[in-house]
BALOBA-1460 file (C-alpha; in Angstrom, 3 decimals):
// residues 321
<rec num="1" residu="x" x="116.785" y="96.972" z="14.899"/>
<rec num="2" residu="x" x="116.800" y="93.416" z="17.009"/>
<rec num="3" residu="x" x="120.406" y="94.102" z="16.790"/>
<rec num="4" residu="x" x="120.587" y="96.754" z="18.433"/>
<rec num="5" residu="x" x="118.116" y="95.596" z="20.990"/>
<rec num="6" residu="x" x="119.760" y="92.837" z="22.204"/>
<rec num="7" residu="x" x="123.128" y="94.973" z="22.315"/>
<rec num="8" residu="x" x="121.806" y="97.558" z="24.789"/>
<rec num="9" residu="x" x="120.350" y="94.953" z="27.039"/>
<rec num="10" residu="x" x="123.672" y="93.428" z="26.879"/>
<rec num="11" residu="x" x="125.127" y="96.872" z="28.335"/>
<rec num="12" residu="x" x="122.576" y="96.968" z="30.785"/>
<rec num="13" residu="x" x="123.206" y="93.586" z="32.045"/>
<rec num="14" residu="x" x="127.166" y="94.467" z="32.201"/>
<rec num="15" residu="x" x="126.147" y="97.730" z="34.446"/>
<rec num="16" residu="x" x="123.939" y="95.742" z="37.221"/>
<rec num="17" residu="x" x="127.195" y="93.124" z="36.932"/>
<rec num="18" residu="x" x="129.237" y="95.960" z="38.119"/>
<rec num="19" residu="x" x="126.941" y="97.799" z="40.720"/>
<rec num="20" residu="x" x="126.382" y="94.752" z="42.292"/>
<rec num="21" residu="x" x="130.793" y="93.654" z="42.381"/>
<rec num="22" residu="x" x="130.162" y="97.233" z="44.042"/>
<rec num="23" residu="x" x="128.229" y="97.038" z="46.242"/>
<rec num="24" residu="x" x="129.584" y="93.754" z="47.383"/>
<rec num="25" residu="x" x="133.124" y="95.358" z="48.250"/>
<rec num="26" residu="x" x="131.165" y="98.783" z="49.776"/>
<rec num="27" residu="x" x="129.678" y="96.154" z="52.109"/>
<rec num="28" residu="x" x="132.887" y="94.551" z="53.305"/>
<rec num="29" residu="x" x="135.043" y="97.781" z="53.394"/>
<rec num="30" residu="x" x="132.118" y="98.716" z="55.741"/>
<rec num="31" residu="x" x="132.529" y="95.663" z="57.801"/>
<rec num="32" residu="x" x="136.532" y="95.591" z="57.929"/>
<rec num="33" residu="x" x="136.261" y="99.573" z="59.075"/>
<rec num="34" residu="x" x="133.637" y="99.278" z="61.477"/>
<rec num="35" residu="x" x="135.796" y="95.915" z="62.917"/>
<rec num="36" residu="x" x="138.723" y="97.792" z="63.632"/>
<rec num="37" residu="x" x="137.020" y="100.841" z="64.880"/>
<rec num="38" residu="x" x="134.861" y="98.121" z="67.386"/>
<rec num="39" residu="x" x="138.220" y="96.522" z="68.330"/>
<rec num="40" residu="x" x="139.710" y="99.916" z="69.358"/>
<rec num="41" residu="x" x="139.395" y="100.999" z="73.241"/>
<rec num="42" residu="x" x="136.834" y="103.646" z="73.826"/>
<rec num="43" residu="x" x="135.913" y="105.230" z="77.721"/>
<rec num="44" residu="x" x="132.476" y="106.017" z="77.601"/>
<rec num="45" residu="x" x="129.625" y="106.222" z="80.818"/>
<rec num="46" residu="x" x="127.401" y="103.181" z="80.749"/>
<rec num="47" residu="x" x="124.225" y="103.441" z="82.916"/>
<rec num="48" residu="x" x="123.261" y="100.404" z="84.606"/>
<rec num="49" residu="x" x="120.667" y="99.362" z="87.301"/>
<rec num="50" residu="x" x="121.127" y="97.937" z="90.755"/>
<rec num="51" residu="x" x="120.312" y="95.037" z="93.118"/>
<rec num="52" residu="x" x="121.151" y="95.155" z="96.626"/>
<rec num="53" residu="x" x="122.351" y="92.278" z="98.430"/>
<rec num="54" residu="x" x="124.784" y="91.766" z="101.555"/>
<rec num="55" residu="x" x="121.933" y="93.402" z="103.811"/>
<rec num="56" residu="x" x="123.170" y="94.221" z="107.861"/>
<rec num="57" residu="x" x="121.578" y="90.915" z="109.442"/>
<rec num="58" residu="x" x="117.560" y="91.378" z="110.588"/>
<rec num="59" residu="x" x="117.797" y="94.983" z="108.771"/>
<rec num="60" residu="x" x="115.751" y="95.964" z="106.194"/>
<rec num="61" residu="x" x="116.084" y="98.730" z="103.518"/>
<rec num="62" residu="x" x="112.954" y="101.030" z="104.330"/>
<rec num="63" residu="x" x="113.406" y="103.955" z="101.932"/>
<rec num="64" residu="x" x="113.963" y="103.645" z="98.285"/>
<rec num="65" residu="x" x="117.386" y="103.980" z="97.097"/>
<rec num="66" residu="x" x="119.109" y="104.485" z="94.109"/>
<rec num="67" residu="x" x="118.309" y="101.796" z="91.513"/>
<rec num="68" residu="x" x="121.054" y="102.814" z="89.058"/>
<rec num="69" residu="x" x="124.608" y="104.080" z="89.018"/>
<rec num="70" residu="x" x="126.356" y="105.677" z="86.119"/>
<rec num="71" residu="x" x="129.795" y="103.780" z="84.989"/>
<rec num="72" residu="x" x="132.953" y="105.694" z="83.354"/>
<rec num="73" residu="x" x="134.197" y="102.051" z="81.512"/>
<rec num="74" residu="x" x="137.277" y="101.915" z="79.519"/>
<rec num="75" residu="x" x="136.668" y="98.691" z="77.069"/>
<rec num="76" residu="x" x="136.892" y="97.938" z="73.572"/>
<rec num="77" residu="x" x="133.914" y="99.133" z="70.865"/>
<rec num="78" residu="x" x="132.230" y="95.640" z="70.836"/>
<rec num="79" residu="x" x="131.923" y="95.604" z="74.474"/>
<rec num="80" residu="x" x="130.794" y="99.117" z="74.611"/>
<rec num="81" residu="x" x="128.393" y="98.610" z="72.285"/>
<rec num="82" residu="x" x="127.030" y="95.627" z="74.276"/>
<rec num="83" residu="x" x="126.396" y="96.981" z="77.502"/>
<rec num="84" residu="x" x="124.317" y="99.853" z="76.101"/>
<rec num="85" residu="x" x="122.175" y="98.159" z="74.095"/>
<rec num="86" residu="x" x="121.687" y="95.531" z="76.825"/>
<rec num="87" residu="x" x="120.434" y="96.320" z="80.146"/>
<rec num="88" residu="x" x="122.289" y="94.555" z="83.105"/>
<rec num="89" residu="x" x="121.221" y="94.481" z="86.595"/>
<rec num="90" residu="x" x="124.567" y="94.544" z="88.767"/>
<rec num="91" residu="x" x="124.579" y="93.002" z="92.265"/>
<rec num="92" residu="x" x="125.466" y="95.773" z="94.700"/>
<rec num="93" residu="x" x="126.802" y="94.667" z="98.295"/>
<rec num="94" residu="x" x="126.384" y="96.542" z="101.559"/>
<rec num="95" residu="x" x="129.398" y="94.376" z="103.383"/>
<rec num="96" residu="x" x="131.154" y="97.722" z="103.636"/>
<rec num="97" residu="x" x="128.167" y="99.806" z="104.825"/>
<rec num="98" residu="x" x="128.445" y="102.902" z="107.112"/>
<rec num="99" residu="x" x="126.558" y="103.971" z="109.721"/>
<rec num="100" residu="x" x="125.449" y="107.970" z="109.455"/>
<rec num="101" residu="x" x="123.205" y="108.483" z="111.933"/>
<rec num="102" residu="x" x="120.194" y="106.873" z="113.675"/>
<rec num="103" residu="x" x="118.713" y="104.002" z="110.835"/>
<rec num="104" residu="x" x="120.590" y="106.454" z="108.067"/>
<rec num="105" residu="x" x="123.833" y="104.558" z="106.517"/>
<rec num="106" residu="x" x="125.375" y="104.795" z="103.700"/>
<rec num="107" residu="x" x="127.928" y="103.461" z="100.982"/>
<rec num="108" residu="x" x="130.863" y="105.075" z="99.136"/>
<rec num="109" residu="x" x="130.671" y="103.533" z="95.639"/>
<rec num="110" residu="x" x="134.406" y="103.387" z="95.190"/>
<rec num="111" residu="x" x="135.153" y="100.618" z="97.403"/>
<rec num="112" residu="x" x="132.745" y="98.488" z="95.559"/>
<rec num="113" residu="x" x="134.299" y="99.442" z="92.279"/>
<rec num="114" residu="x" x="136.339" y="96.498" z="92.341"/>
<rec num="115" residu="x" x="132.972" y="93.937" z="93.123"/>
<rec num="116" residu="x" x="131.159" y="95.794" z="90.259"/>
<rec num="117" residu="x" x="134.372" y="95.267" z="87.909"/>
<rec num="118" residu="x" x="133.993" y="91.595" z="88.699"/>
<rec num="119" residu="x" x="130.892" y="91.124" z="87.111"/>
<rec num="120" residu="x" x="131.805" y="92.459" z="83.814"/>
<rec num="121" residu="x" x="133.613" y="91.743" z="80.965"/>
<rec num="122" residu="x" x="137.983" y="90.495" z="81.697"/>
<rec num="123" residu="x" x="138.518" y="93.571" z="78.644"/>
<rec num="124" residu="x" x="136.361" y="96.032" z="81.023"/>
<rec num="125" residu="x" x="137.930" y="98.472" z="83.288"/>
<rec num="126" residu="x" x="135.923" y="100.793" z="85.876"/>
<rec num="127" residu="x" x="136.996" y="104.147" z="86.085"/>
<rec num="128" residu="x" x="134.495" y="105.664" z="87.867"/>
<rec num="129" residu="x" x="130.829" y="105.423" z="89.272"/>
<rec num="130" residu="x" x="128.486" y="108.190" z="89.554"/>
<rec num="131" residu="x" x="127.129" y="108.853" z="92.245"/>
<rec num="132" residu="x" x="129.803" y="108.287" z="94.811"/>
<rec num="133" residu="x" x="127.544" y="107.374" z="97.868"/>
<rec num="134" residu="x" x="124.583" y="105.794" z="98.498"/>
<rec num="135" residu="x" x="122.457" y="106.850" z="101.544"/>
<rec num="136" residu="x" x="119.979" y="103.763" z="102.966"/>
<rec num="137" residu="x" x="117.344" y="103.868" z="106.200"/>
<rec num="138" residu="x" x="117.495" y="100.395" z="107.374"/>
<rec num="139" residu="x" x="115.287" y="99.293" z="109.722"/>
<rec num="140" residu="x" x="114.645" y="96.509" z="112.089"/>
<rec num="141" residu="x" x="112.441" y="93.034" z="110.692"/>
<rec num="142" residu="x" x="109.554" y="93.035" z="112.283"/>
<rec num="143" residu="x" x="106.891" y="90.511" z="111.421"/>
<rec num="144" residu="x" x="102.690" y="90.430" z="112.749"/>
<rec num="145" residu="x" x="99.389" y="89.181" z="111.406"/>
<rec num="146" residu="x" x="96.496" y="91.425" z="109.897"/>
<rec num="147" residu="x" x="93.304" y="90.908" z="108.683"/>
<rec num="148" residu="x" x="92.392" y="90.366" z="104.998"/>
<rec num="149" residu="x" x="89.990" y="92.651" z="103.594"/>
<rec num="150" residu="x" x="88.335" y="91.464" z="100.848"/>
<rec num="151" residu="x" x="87.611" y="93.427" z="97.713"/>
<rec num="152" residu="x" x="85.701" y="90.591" z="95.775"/>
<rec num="153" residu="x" x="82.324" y="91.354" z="93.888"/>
<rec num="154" residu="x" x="80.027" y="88.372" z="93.092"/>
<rec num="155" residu="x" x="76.964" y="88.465" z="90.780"/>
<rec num="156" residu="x" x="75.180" y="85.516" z="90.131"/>
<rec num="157" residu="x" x="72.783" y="83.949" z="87.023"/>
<rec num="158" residu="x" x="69.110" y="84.929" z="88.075"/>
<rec num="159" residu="x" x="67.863" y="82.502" z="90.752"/>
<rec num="160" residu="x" x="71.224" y="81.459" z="92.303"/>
<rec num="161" residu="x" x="72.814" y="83.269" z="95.311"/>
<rec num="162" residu="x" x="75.215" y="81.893" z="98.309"/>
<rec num="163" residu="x" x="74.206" y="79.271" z="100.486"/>
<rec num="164" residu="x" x="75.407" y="81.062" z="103.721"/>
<rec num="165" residu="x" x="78.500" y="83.275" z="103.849"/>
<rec num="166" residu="x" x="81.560" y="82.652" z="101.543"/>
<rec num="167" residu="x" x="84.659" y="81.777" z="102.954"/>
<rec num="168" residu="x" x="88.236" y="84.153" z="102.678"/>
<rec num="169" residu="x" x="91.009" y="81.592" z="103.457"/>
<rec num="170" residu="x" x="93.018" y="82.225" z="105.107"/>
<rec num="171" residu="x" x="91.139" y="85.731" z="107.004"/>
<rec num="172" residu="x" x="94.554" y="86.967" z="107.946"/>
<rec num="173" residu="x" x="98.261" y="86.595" z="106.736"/>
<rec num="174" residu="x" x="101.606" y="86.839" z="107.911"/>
<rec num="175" residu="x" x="103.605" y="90.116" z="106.879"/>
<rec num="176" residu="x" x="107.535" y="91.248" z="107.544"/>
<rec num="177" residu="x" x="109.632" y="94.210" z="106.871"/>
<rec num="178" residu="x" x="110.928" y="97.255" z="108.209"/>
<rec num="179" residu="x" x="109.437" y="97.620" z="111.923"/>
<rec num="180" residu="x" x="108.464" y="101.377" z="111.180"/>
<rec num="181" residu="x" x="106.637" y="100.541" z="108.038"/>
<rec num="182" residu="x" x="104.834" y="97.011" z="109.635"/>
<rec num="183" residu="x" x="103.519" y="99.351" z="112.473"/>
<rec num="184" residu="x" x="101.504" y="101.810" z="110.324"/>
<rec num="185" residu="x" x="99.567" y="98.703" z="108.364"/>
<rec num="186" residu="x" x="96.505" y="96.693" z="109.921"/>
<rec num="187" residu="x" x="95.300" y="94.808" z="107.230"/>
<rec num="188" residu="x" x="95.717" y="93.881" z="103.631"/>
<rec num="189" residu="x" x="93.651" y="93.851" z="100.871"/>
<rec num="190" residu="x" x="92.731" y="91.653" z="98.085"/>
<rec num="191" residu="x" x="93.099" y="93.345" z="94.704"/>
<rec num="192" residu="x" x="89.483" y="94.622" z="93.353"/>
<rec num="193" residu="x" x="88.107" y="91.438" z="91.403"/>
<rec num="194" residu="x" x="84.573" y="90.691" z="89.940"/>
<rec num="195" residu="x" x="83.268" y="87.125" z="89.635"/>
<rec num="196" residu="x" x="79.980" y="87.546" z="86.887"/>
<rec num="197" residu="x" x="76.981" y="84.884" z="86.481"/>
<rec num="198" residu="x" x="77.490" y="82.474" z="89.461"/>
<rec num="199" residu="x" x="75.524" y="79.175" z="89.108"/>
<rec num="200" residu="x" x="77.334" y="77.037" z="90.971"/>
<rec num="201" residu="x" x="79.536" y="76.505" z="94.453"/>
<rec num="202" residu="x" x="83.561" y="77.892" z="93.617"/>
<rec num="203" residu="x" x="86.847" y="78.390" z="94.770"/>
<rec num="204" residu="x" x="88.697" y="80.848" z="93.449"/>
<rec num="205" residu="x" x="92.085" y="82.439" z="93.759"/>
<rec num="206" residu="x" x="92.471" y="85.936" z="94.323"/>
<rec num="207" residu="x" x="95.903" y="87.981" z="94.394"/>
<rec num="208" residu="x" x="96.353" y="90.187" z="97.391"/>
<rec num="209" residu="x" x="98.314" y="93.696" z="97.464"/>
<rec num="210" residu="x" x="101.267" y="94.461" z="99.053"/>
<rec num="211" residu="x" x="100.746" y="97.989" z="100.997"/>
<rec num="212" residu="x" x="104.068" y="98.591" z="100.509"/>
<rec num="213" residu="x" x="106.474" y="97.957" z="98.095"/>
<rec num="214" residu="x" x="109.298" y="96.973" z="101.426"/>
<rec num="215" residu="x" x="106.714" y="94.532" z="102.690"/>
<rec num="216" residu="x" x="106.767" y="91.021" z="102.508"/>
<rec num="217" residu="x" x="103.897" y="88.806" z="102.483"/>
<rec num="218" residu="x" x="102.973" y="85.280" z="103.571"/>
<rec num="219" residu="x" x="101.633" y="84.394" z="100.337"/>
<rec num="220" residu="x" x="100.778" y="86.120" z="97.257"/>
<rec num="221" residu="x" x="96.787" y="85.250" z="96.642"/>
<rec num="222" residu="x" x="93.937" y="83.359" z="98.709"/>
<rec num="223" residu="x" x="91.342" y="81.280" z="97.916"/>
<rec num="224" residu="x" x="87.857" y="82.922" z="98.201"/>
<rec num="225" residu="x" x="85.013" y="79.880" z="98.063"/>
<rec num="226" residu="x" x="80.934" y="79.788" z="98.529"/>
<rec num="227" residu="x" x="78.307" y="77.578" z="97.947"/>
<rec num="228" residu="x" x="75.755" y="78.512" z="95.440"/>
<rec num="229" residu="x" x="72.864" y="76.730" z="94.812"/>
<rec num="230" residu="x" x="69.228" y="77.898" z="93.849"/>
<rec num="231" residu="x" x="67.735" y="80.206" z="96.320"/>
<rec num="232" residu="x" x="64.442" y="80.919" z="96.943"/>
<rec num="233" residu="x" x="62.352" y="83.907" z="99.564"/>
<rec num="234" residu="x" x="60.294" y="83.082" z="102.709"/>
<rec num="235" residu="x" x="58.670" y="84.721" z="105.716"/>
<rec num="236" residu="x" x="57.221" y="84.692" z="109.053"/>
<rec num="237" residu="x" x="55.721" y="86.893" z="110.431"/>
<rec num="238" residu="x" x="56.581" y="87.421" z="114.457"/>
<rec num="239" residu="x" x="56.450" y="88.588" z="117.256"/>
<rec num="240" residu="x" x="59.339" y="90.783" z="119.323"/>
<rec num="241" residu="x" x="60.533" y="90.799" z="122.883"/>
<rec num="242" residu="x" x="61.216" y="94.463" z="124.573"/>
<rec num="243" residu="x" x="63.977" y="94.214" z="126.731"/>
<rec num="244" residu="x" x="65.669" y="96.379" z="129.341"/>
<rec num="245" residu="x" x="62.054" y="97.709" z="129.998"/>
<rec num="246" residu="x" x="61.984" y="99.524" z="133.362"/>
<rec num="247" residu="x" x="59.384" y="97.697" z="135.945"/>
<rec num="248" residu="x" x="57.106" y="101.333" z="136.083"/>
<rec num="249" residu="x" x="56.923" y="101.575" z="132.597"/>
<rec num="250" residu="x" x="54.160" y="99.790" z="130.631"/>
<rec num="251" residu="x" x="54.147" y="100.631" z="126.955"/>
<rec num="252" residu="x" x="52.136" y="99.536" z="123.481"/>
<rec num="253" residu="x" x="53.546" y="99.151" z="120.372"/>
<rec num="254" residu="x" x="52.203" y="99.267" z="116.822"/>
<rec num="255" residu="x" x="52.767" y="97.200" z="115.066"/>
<rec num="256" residu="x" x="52.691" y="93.637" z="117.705"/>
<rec num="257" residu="x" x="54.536" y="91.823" z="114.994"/>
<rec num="258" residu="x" x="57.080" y="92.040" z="112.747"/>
<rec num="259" residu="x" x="57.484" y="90.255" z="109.262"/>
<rec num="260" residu="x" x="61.067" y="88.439" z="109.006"/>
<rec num="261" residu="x" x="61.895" y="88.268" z="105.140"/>
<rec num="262" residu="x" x="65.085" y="86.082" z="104.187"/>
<rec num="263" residu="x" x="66.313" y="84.117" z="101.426"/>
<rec num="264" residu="x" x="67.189" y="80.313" z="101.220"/>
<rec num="265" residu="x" x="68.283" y="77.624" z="98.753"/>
<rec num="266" residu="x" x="65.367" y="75.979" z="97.457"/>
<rec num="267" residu="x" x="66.349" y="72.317" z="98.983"/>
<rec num="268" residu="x" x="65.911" y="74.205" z="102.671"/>
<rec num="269" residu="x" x="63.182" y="76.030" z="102.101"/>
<rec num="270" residu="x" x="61.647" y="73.158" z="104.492"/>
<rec num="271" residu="x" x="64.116" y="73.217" z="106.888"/>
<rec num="272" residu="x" x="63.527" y="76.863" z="108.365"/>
<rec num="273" residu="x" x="60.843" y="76.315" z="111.145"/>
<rec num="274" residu="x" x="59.257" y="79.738" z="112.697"/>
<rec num="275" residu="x" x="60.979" y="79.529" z="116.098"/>
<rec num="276" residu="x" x="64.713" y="79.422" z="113.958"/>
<rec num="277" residu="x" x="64.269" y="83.524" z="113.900"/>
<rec num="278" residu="x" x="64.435" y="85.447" z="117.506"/>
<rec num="279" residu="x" x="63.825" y="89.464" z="117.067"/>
<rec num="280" residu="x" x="63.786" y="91.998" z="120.103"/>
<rec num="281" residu="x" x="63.775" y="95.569" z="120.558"/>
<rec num="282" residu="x" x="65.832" y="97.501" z="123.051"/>
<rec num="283" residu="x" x="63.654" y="100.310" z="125.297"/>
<rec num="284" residu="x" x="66.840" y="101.682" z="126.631"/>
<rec num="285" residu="x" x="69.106" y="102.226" z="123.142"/>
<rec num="286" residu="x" x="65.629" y="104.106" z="122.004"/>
<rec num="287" residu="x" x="66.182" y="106.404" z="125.797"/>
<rec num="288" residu="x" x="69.307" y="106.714" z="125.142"/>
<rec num="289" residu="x" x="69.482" y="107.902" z="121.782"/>
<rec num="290" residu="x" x="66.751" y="109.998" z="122.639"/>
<rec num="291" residu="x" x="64.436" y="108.290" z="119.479"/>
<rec num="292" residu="x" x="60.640" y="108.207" z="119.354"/>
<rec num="293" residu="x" x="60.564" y="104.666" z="118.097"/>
<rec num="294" residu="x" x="61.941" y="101.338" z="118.638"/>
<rec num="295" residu="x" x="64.423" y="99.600" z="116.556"/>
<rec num="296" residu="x" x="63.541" y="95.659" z="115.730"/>
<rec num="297" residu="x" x="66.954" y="93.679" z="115.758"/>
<rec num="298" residu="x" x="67.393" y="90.112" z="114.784"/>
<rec num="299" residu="x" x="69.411" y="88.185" z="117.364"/>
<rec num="300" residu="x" x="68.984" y="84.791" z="116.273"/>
<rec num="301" residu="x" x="68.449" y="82.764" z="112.809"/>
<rec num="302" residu="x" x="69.613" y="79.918" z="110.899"/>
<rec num="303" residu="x" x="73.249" y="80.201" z="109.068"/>
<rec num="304" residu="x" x="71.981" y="78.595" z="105.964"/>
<rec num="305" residu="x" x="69.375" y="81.724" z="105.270"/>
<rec num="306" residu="x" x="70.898" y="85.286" z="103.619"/>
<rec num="307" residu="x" x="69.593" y="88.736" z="103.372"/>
<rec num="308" residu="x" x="67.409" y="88.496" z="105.934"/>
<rec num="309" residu="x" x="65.463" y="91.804" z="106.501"/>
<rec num="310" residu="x" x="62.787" y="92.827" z="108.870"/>
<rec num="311" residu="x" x="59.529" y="94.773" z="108.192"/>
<rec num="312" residu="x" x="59.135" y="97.319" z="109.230"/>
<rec num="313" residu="x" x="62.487" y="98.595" z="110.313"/>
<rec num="314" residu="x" x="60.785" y="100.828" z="113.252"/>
<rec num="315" residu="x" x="58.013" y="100.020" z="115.589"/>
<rec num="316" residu="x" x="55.817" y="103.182" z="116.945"/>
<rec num="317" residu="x" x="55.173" y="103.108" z="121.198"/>
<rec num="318" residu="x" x="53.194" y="104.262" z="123.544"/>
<rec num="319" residu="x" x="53.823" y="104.348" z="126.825"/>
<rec num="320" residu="x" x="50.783" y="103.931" z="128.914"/>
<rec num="321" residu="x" x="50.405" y="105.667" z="132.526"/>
């Protein structure tokens, strides 16, 4: 019996020997014939996307246009099998551009066969390129300065708050491209960002967002900053001045004061004095507006206090005859 154990494992062993001798020359008739297949010319349409360059001087390209082409190549296998498995970007000149009509030109992609040739492969021909013309809107460069609107959200730790008003810098920015396009924008914005649990004074960037995807901005981001420090509430309580009163009118109002509520960092609480807050009422916007009550508005107060508020936000009159 051990005897004939050890002769079948024998055979077995023998059997692997051979699949794997196999195996070995499957692999390398595999390689050899896929070699001389990959060696062989093939024509064969390659996709491949664009980049313009070669732009009319102080024009711009204001609509979108194509951002691939479709090439009929004649090259070997290996080649082939290169450029569609990886993506190129070919550079695409507009020397040879053509005017249509108004800000339409366009480009016949045959006479930049040659140019697109040149940045392939020396075993690479171009046969053809699909489609055969381009169409582009160019537009004058135009250039002005908007506003920046801010999109920022701030929440602080309990207790904290801004010291006065944060700062966008810079307010407004620089922007170029096609003149149509620049004249239909007046302002950017900053993308939508949240700043959580504020405790102390910052400066942060924030990236801004291109209106369009033709314009050009100044910069990229600005730098949004505020002081923070512990804040703390106060009062006064005061009284208003009526103005543009007519001389023949006399008139009482209730209430005779108003009470001024703000906030303030704690180390100026004792810095805000009574007379730092002015608050008046206008008799004519109430005539004019046709109102039966007067509207309190604060004209004057300290920069360092925030979110001030007045108390009550309408005053009852009477006027007396």
């Amino acid at each position: 019996m051990p005897e004939i154990k050890g002769s079948n494992n024998t055979e077995v062993r023998q059997n692997q020997k051979k699949l794997r001798v196999f195996l070995v020359f499957l692999l390398l008739a595999t390689l050899f014939w896929s070699l001389i297949k990959l060696s062989k010319e093939y024509i064969a349409e390659v996709e491949f996307e664009l980049s313009y360059s070669d732009i009319p001087k102080n024009k711009l390209i204001q609509n979108d246009p194509e951002k691939k082409v479709n090439l009929t190549l004649k090259t070997v296998g290996f080649k082939l099998l290169n450029y569609s498995f990886k993506k190129r970007i070919l550079d695409y000149s507009l020397t040879e551009i053509e005017r249509k009509s108004g800000s339409m030109y366009f480009s016949e992609t045959s006479k930049n066969t040659n140019f697109l040739q040149a940045q392939l492969s020396a075993e690479t021909i171009v046969l053809n390129v699909e489609p055969d013309t381009l169409f582009f809107d160019l537009g004058v460069k135009k250039s002005k300065k908007v506003p920046i609107v801010s999109r920022v959200e701030f929440g602080f730790k309990t207790g904290f708050n801004f010291v006065g008003n944060y700062e966008v810098d810079p307010s407004e920015i620089t922007i170029s491209g096609p003149g149509k396009v620049i004249d239909t924008i007046n302002e950017v914005l900053t993308s939508p960002t949240q700043f959580k649990d504020i405790a102390e004074s910052f400066e942060y960037e924030v990236q801004l967002e291109a209106p369009n995807q033709v314009i050009v901005l100044e910069k990229d981001f600005i730098v949004v900053k505020g002081e923070v420090d512990k804040i703390t509430d106060g009062s006064y309580n005061l009284p208003f001045k009526i103005i543009n009163l007519p001389r023949n009118v006399i008139i009482s109002t209730y209430p005779k004061e108003v009470k001024v509520v703000y906030q303030v960092a704690l180390k100026d609480y004792s810095k805000i004095p009574e007379n730092a807050f002015r608050v008046q009422v206008d008799y004519k916007q109430t005539m004019d507006n046709n109102l039966d009550y007067l509207i309190p508005e604060l004209v004057e107060k300290p920069e360092i206090v925030t979110n001030v508020k007045i108390v009550p936000n309408k005053i009852e009159f009477l006027i007396k005859k």
